[in-house]
N, CA and C of each residue as an Amber inpcrd file, in Angstrom:
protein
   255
-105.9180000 138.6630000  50.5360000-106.1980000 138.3170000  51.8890000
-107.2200000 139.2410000  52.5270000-107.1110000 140.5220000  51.8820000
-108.4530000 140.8730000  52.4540000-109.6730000 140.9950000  52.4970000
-109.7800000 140.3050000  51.0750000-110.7530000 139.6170000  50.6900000
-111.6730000 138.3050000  51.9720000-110.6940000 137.5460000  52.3760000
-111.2520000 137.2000000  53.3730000-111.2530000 137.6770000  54.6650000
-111.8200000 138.6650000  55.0220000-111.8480000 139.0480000  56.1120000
-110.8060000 139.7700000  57.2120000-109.4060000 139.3310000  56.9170000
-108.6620000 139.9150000  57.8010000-107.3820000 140.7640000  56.5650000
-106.8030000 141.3280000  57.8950000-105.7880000 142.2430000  57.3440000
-104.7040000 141.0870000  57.1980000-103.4800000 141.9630000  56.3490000
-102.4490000 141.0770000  56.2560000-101.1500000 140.5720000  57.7560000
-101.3030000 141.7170000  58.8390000-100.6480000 141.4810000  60.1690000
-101.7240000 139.5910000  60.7010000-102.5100000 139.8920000  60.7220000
-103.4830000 138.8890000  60.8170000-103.2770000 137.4180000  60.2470000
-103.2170000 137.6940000  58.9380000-102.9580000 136.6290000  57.9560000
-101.7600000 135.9910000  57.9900000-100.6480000 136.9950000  58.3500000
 -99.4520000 136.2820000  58.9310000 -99.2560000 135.1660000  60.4270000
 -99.9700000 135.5800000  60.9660000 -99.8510000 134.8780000  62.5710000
-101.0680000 133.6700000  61.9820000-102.1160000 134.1160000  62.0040000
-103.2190000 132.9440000  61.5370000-102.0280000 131.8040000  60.7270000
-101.5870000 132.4950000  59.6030000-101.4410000 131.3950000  58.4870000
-100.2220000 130.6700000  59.6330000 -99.1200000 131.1970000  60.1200000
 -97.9890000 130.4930000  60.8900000 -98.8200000 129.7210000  62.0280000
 -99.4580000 130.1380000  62.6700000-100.8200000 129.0500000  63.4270000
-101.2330000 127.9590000  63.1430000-101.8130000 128.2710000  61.4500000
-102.0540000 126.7620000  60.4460000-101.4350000 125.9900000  59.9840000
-100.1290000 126.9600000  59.4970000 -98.8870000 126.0880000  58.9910000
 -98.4040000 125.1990000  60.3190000 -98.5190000 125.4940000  61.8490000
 -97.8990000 125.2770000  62.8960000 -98.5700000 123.6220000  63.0610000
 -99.4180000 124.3310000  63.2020000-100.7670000 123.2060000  63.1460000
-100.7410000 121.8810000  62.4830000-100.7940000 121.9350000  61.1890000
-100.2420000 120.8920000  60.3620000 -99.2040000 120.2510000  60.6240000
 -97.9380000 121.2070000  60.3030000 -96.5660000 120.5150000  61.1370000
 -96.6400000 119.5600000  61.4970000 -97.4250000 119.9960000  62.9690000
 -97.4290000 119.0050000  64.0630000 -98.6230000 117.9650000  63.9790000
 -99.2620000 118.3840000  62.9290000-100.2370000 116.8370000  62.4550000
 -99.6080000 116.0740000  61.8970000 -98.9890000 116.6380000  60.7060000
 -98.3690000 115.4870000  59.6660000 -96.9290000 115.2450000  59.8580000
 -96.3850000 115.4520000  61.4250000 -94.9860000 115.1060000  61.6040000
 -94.0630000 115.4760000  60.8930000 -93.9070000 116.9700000  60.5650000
 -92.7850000 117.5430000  59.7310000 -92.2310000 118.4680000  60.4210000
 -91.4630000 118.8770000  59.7790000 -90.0610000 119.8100000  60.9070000
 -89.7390000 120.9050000  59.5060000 -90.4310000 121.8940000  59.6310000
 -90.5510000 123.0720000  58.2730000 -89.8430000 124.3630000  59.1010000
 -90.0880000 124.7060000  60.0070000 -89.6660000 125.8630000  60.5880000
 -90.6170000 127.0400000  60.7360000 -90.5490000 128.3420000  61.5610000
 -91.1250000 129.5270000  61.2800000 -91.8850000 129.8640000  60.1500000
 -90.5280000 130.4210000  59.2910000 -91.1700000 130.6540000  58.2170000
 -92.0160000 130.2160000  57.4040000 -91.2580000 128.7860000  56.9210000
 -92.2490000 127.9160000  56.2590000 -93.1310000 127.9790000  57.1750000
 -93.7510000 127.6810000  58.1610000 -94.8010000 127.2040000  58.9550000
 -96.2250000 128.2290000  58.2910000 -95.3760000 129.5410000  58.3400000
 -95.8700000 130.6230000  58.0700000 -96.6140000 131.2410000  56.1730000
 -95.5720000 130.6460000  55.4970000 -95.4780000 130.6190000  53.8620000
 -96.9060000 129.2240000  53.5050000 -96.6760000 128.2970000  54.5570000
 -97.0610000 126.6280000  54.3370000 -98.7130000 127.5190000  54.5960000
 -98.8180000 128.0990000  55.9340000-100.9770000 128.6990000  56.1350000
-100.9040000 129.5050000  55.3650000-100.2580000 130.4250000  54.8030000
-100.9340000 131.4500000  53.8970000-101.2880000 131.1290000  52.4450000
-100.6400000 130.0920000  51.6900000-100.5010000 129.2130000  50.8500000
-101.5020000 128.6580000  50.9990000-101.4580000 127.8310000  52.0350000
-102.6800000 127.0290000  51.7080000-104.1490000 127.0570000  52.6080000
-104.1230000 128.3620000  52.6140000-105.3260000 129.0200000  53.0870000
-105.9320000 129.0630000  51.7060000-104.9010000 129.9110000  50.7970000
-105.8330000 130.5440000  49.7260000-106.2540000 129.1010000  48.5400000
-105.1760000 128.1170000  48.6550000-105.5300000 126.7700000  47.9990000
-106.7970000 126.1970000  48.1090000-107.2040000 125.9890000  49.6560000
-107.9870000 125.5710000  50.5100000-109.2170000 126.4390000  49.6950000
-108.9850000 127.3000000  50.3720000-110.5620000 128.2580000  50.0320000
-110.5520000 127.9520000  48.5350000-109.7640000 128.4980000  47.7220000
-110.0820000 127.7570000  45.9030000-111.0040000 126.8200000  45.8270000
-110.6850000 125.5100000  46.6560000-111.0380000 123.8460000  46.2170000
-112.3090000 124.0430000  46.6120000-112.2790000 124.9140000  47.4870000
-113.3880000 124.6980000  48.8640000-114.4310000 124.8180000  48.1530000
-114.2370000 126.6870000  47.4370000-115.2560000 127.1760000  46.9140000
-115.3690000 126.8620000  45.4560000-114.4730000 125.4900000  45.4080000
-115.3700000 124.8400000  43.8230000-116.9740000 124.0890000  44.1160000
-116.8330000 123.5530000  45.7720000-117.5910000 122.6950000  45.6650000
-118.8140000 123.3330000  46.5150000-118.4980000 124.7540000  46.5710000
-119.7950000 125.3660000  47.3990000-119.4950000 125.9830000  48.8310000
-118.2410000 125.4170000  49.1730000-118.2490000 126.1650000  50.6020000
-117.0320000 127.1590000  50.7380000-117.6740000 128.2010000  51.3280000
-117.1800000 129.1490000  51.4700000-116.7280000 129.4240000  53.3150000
-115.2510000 129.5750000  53.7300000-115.2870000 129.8650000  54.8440000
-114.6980000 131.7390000  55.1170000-115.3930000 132.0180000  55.9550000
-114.5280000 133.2940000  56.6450000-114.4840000 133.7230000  57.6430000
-113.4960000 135.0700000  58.0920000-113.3300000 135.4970000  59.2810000
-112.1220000 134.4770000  59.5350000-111.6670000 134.6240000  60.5840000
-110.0800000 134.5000000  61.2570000-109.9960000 132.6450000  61.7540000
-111.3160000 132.6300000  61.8770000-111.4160000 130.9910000  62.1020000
-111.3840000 129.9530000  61.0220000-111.8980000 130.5330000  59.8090000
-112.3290000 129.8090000  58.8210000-110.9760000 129.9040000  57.8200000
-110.1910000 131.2730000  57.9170000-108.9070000 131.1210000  57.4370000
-107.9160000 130.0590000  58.0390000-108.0820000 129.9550000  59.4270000
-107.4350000 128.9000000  60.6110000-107.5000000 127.8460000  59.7570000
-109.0620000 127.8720000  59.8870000-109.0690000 125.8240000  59.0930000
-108.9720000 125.6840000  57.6520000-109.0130000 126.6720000  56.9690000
-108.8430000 126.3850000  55.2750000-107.0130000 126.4730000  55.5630000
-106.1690000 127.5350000  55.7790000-104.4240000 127.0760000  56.2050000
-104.2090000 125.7580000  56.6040000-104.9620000 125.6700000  57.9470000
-104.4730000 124.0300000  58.5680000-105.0530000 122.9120000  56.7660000
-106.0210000 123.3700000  56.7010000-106.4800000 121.8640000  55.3180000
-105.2290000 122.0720000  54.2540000-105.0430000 123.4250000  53.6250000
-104.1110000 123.3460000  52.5600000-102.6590000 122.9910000  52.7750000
-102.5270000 123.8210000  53.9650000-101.0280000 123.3540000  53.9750000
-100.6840000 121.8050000  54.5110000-101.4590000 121.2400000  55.2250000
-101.6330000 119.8260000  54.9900000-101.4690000 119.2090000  53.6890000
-102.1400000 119.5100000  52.6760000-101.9330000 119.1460000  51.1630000
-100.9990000 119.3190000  50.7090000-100.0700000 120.4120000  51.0710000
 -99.2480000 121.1590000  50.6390000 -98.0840000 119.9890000  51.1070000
 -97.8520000 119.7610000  52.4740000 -96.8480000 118.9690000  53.0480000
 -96.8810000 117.3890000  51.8900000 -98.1910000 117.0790000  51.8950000
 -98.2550000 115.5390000  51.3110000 -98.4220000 115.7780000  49.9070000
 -97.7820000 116.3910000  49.2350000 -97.6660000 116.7640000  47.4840000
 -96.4000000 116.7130000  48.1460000 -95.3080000 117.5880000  49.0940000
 -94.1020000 117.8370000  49.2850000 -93.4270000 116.6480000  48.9120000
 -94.3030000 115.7960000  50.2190000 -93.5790000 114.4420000  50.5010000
 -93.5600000 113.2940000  49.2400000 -94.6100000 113.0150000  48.3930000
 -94.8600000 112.7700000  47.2560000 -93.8420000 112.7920000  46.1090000
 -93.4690000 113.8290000  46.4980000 -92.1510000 114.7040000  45.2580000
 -90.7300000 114.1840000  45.5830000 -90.8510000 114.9000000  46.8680000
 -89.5280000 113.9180000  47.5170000 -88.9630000 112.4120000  47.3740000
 -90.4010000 111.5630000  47.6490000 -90.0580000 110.3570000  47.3630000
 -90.1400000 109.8430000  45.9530000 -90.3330000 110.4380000  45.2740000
 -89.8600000 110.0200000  43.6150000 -88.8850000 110.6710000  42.7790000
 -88.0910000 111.9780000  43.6470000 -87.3670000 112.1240000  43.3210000
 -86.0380000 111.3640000  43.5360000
C-alpha cells in the first residue's frame, strides 16, 4: 500500500470509503469491516487489471476509485458464488 501513495492509517479509511461506496451501489449489506477488507482488496485487484491494460492510478483519489471498481467485482463474483451454490 505504500507503494501507492498513501500510508496504511490512510488505506484503511479510503479502502472502508470504497468498500462503503460500492455497498451502497450494488445494494449489499457487508458491514464495517467488510466494507473495509471489500476497498483494500479491491483496490489492489483493481490497480492489477488496471495496470494490465496501461492505466495506472494514484494518490488517495485514484485508490478511492480503483477500491470502489474492485470491490464492486468483488461483491458480483460474491453474488455469483452464492447463487450456484
Amino acid at each position: 500500500m505504500e507503494s501507492a501513495g498513501i500510508g496504511w492509517i490512510a488505506a484503511i479509511i479510503i479502502g472502508g470509503v470504497a468498500g462503503w461506496l460500492a455497498e451502497m451501489f450494488m445494494k449489499s449489506n457487508m458491514g464495517v469491516i467488510m466494507n473495509i477488507i471489500l476497498g483494500i482488496v479491491g483496490a489492489i485487484i483493481a490497480n492489477a487489471i488496471l495496470s494490465m491494460v496501461g492505466v495506472v492510478l494514484t494518490g488517495w483519489l485514484g485508490y478511492l476509485i480503483a477500491g470502489f471498481i474492485g470491490a464492486c467485482i468483488l461483491i458480483a463474483v460474491a453474488r455469483m458464488f452464492k447463487r450456484t451454490a
